[in-house]
N, C-alpha and C positions, 0 to 999 in steps of 0.2 A: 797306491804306494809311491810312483812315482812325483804322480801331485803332491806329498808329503815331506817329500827328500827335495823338493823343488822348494818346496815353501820355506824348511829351514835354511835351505842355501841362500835364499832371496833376503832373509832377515838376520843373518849372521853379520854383526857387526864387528868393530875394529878390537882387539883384543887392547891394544892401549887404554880406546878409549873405556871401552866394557871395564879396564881395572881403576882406570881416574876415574872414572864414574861410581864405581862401588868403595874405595876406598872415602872419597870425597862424602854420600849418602853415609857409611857408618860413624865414618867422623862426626857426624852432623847430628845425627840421630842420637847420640845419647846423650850430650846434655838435652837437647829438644825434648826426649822421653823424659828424663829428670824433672827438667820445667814443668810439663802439661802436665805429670805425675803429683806435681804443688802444689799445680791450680785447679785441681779437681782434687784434692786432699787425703789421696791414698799415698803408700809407701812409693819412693823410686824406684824400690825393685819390680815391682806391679808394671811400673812402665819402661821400665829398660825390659821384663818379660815380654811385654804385647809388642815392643817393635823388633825383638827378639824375634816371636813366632810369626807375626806379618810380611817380616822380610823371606824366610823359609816358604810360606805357602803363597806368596806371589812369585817367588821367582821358582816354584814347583808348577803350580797351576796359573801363573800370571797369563790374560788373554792374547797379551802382545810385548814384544822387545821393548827393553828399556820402563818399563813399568818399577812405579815405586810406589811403598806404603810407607805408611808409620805414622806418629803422634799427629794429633790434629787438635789447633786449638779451638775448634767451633764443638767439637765434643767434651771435649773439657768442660767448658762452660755449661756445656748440659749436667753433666757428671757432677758438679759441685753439691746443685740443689737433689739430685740422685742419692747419693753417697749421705749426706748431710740426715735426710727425713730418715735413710735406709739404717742409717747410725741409734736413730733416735727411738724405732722401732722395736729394737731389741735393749736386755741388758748392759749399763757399761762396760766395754771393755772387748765386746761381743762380736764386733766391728759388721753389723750385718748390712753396711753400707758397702762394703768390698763384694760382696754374696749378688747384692743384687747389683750390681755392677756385672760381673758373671751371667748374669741370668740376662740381663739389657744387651750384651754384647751378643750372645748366644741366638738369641730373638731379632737383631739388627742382621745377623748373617745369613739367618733361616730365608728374611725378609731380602737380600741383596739376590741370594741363588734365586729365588723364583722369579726375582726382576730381570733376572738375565735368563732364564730359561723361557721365559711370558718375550724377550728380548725387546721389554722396556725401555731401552738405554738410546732408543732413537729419540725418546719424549722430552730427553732433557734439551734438544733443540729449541724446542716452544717456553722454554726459559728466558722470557728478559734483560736485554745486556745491564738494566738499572741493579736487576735483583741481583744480578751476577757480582757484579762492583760494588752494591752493597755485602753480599757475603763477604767477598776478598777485603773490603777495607774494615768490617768488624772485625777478619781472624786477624789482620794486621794489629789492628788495636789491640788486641787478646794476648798477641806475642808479643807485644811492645810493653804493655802491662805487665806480664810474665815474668819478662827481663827486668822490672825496677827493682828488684830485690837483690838483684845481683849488684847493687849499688848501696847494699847495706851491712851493715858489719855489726852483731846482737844487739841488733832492731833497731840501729841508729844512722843515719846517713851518714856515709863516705864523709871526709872533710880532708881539706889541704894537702899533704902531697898523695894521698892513695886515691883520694877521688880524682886530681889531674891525671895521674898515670891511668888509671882507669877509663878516663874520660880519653887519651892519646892512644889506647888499644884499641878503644873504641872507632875514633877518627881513623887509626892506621887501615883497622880491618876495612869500613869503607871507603876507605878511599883506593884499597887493593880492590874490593869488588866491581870499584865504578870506572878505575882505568885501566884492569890490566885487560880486559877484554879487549880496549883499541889498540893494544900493542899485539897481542897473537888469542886465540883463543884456543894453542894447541894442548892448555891448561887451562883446566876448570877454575875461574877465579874463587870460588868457595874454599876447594881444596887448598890452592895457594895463600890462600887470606889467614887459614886455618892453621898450618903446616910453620909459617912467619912469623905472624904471633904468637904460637904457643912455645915457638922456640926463642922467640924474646927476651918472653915470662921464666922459661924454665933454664936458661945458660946465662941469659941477665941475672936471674936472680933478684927480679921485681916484685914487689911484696904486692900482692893485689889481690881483688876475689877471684874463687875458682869454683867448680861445682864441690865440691871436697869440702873448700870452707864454707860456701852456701849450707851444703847440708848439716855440719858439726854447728853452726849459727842456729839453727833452728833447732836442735837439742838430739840431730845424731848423732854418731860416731863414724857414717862412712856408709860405703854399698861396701858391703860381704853379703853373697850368695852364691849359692852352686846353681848347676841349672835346675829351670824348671820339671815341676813333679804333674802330672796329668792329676785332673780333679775336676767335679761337678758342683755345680752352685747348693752350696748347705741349707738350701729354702724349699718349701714349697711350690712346686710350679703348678700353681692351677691359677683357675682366674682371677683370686683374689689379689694375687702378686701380677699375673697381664695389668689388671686394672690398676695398681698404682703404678707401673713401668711408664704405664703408654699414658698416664694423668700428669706425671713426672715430665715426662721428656718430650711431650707436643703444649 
């Protein structure tokens, strides 16, 4: 017990920064969830849910301080072609690409516990720094990709004074993330890049894209939901569904 009360003493971090650090991550995550929720072509609420519940059960059972989850564009891009064949499967309308999306996550997590319980997690040493920087500069691409849409107004490119203001939010926010770090870094440059601009936008009164219009562009009306309801994938779980998962997504 005593080894226990030692260990969380040992990992008790700065409560400042524990709150810039968490306000900074939720800011962040949900247009990020919005986005990757586009490019895998389910609703936004689907993925403002999943970073919803992944930030709850890492920082419930996260293995170590300062641990973060949420949206990932390298699943997305799996997800598309998932979601798509899983759509095409059932009747219109049916949406049995969302179901077996459920069932792929469900089977990725089964698969994550036994890697850490087998304590796998040393083997990803023997990874290649090549494959490494190829992953990272794919999902770069993926979110770079993601964002061009946010540079379009019902389905037509940005033009003349909305695409420059858009294009000067853009340069503003990096140029906050690339210097303010050699001034102090007793502030998260994310959060302050974030915090800057969006107060700009919203006491300027600069007409530009936002997630709000992003999603009304593409034929919503907005994110309204309550929270999430607990639910099992509407499909079959036997091998026939293993076997298109794992034909799908390797």
């Amino acid at each position: 017990m005593k080894q226990y009360f030692k260990f969380i003493k040992s990992t008790q971090g700065s409560v400042k920064d524990d709150l810039l650090s968490g306000i900074t991550v939720a800011l962040a995550l949900v247009p990020e969830a919005v986005a990757f929720a586009f490019v895998a072509g389910i609703s936004p609420i689907i993925g403002l849910y999943g970073a919803f519940i992944m930030g709850i059960v890492t920082a419930i059972f996260g293995g170590r301080p300062g641990m973060i989850s949420g949206a990932t564009g390298a699943l997305a891009v799996v997800m598309v072609n998932l979601i798509s064949e899983g759509n095409a499967m059932g009747v219109e309308g049916a949406m049995l690409g969302v179901q077996f999306l459920f069932a792929t996550l469900l089977l990725a997590g089964f698969f994550q516990m036994l890697a850490g319980l087998l304590k796998m997690g040393k083997f990803v040493r023997m990874i290649p720094k090549s494959v490494m920087m190829g992953f990272v500069n794919g999902l770069a691409i993926v979110i770079f990709t993601s964002q061009l849409g946010m540079f379009k107004s019902e389905g037509q490119w940005l033009q003349g004074e909305l695409l420059y203001s858009m294009l000067g939010l853009v340069l503003l926010t990096m140029f906050i993330m690339f210097f303010l770090p050699r001034i102090t870094k007793k502030i998260p440059e994310a959060l302050a890049a974030i915090i800057i601009v969006s107060s700009i936008v919203i006491f300027g009164d600069i007409e530009t894209q936002t997630v709000k219009s992003f999603i009304v562009s593409l034929g919503g009306e907005g994110i309204k939901a309550g929270l999430p309801s607990f639910n099992i994938p509407l499909i079959s779980l036997n091998l026939e569904t293993l076997s298109f998962i794992t034909t799908i997504c390797i």
